[in-house]
N, C-alpha and C positions, 0 to 999 in steps of 0.2 A: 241116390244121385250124389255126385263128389260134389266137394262146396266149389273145386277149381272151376267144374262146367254148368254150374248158376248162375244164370243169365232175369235177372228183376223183370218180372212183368209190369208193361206199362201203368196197369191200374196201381201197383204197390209203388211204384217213382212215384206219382199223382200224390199217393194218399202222403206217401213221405215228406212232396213238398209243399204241400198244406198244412202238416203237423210244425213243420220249420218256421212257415212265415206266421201259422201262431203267436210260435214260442217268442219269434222275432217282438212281433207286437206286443206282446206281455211282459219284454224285456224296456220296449222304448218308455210305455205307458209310467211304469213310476217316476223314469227317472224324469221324462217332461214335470210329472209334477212338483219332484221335487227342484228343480232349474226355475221354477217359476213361481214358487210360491212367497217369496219376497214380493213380488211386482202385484200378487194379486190383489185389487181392494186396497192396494194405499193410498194415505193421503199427504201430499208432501208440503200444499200453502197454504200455510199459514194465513188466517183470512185479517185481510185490511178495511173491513167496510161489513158491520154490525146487521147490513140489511140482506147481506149472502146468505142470513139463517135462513132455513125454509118454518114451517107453523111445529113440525114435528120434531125438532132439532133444537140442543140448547149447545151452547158454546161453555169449551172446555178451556180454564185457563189454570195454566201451569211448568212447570218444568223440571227438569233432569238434570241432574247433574253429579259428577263421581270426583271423589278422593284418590289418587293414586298412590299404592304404596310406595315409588317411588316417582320423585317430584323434579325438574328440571335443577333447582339450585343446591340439590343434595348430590349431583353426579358431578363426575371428575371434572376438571376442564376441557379435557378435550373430547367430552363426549357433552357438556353443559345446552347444545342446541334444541338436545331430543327430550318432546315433551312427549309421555303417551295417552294416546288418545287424541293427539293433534289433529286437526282438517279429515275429524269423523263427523260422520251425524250418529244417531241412536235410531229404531225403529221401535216403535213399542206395538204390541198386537193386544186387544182390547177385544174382550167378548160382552153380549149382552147376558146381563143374569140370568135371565128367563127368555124364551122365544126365541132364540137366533137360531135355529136349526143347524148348531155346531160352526156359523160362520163366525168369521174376525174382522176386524178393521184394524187394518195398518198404522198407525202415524207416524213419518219422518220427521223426528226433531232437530235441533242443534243442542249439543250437551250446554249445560248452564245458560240459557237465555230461554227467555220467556214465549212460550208456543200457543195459541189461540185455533182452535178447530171446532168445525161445528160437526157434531156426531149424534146418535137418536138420542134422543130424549127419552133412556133408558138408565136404571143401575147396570153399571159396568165393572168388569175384572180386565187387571190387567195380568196377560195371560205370561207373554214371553217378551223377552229383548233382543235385538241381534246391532252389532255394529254395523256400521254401512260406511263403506271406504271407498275411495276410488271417485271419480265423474258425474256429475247427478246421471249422465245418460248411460253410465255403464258402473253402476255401484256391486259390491260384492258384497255380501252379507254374511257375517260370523256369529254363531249364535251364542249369547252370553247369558249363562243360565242364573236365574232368577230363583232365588233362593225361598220365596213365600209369592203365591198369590193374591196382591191386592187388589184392594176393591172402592169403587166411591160409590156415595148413594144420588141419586137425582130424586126432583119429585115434579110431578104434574105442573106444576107451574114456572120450574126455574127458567131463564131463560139466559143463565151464564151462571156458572160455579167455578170455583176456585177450589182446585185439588191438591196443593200443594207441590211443594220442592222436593220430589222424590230423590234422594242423595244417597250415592252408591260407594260403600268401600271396596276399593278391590288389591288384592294379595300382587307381591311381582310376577305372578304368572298371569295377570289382567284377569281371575278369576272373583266374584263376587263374594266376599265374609261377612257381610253388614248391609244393611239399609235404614233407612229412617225417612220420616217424613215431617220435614219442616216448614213450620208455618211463616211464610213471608207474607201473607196475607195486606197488611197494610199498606206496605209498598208495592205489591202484585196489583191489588184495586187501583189506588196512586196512575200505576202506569196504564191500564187498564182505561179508567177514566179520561185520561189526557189522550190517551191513541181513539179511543169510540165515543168517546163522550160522558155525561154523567147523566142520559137518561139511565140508564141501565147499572145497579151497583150489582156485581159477582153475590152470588150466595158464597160461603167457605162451607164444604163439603168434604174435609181434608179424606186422601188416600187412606186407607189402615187394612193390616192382613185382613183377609177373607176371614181366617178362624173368629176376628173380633166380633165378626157381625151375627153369631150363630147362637 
């Protein structure tokens, strides 16, 4: 038969547009996840009142904060306004060591200011970072890749740790060369104290690469 006078039987249209809207579906499916995987599981407040922990949950106290290679009073004058990394927040995703069946917990920070979250009462890694720009109700998220997986330890009884000042260098292409993890410890408790009270003193459980603890 010529291809000109082939005429599709109805059952092969059928079977064709079932293989399509498949294909359709296995196109949308990643990309919903990845559009949403910022939103999933974060936590963005910061708690005000010591009695939000639940019996399973210790409170995480700490903060972020980055170096940039270049700095507002190093540029020309008529560029001297632009700070970077200005009116971002930071998201840090945090895995349990053991047991979490591959899931994360979010946290929205503010770079350099001190974050209080109550999270399980597990050792955790922190996994990735991503910038968060733009509206709390319409943030966009950039991923900035993390150079070393770190990690803190909890134990059975804490019921607030101190992680430290995880301080980030980053190159003028806002890319990450360094980290470190400084102990502010004195003054984190200090302020700690005066915002919750002084039942409760933080244990210091400082951040350090995952390789440390092996």
């Amino acid at each position: 038969m010529a291809l000109e006078h082939y005429i599709p039987q109805p059952k092969y249209l059928e079977l064709a547009a079932t293989l399509l809207r498949r294909s359709l579906v296995w196109l949308v499916f990643p990309l919903f996840l990845l559009s949403g995987c910022a939103s999933n599981n974060t936590r963005s407040d910061t708690l005000v009142d010591f009695s939000q922990i639940k019996d399973d949950q210790v409170m995480i106290v700490g903060e972020i904060s980055i170096i940039p290679a270049v700095i507002a009073q190093d540029l020309k004058q008529e560029t001297d306004t632009f700070k970077p990394f200005a009116n971002e927040r930071v998201l840090l995703w945090l895995s349990a060591d053991v047991g979490n069946n591959g899931e994360s917990i979010g946290i929205l920070a503010d770079w350099g200011q001190p974050f209080y979250f109550a999270l399980p009462r597990q050792t955790m890694q922190v996994t990735e970072l991503e910038r968060a720009k733009g509206e709390v109700d319409e943030l966009v998220y950039l991923p900035l890749a993390l150079p070393e997986v770190m990690k803190y330890l909890v134990r059975v009884d804490d019921r607030a740790i101190y992680i430290g000042n995880l301080r980030l260098y980053v190159d003028e292409f806002d890319q990450i060369v360094a980290l470190e993890v400084v102990d502010e410890s004195v003054s984190a408790i200090a302020t700690f104290q005066r915002r919750f009270g002084t039942s409760v003193r933080p244990r210091v459980s400082l951040m350090a690469k995952e390789a440390y603890f092996r």
